[in-house]
N, C-alpha and C positions, 0 to 999 in steps of 0.2 A: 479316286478315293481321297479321301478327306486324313490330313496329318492330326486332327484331334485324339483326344484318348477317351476310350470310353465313356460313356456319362454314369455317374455314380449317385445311387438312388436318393430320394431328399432325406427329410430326417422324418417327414410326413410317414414314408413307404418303411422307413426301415421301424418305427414305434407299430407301425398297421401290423406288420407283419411279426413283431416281437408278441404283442398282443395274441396274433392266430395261431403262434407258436405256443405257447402258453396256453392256450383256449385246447388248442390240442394235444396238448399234454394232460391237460386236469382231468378230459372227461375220459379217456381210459385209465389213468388211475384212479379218478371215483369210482367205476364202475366195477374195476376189480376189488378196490379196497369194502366196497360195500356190500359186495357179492349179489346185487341188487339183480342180477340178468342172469339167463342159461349158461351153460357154459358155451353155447354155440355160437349164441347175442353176443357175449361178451369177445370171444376170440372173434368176430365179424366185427365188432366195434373197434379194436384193437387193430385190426387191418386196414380199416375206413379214415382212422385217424390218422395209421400211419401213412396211409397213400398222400392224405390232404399232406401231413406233412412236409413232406418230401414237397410235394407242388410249391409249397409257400415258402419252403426255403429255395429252390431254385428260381422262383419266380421273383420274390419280393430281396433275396440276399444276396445273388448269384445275377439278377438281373439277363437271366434266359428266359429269350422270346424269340418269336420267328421273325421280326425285324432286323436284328443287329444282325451284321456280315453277310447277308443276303440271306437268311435263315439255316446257315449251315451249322453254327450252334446246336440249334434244334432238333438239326437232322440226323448230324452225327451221335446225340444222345437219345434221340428215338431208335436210330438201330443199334445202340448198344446194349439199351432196353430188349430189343428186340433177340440180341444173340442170348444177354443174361437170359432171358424168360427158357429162350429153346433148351437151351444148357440145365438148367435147374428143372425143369418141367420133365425133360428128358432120362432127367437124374432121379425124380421121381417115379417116372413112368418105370424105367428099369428097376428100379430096387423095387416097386409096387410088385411087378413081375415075377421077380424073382422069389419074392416073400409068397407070394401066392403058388409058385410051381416047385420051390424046395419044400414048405410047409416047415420056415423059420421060424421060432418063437412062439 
């Protein structure tokens, strides 16, 4: 193992990535503020943008890739991903259940 310290992105990567941040920020709030799409389009836009986001700030600010430390970065926040999803999906799936066999609301 190499005593260096991480490499810290240029200024090239971190303007690219201010930029995508921004690009993905504008166009779900055009699209709500203009009311231009379904409500279905738009909550799907809304989740599309946020997903990129997320990518591009770990990617481009955070400097997570399957490279560094042998890709255990990577690894460990794919199964975190991974527990969050069960967790919440699960939390859905119950209260879906329950709304449907108590007949709440």
């Amino acid at each position: 193992m190499s005593d260096s310290p991480a490499s810290h992105g240029s200024v090239k990567s971190y303007v690219i990535g201010l930029i995508l941040s921004i690009v993905l920020t504008i166009i779900p709030f055009t699209v709500v503020m203009t009311g231009a799409l379904s409500m279905n389009a738009t909550v799907w836009t809304i989740v599309i943008t946020a997903s990129a986001q997320i990518l591009v700030q770990l990617v481009m600010f955070m400097h997570m890739d399957t490279k560094q430390e042998g890709g255990w970065n990577f690894m460990s926040f794919v199964f975190t991903l991974i527990i969050l999803g069960l967790v919440v999906g699960g939390s859905l799936w119950i209260m879906q259940n329950l709304h449907l066999n108590l007949h709440i609301g």
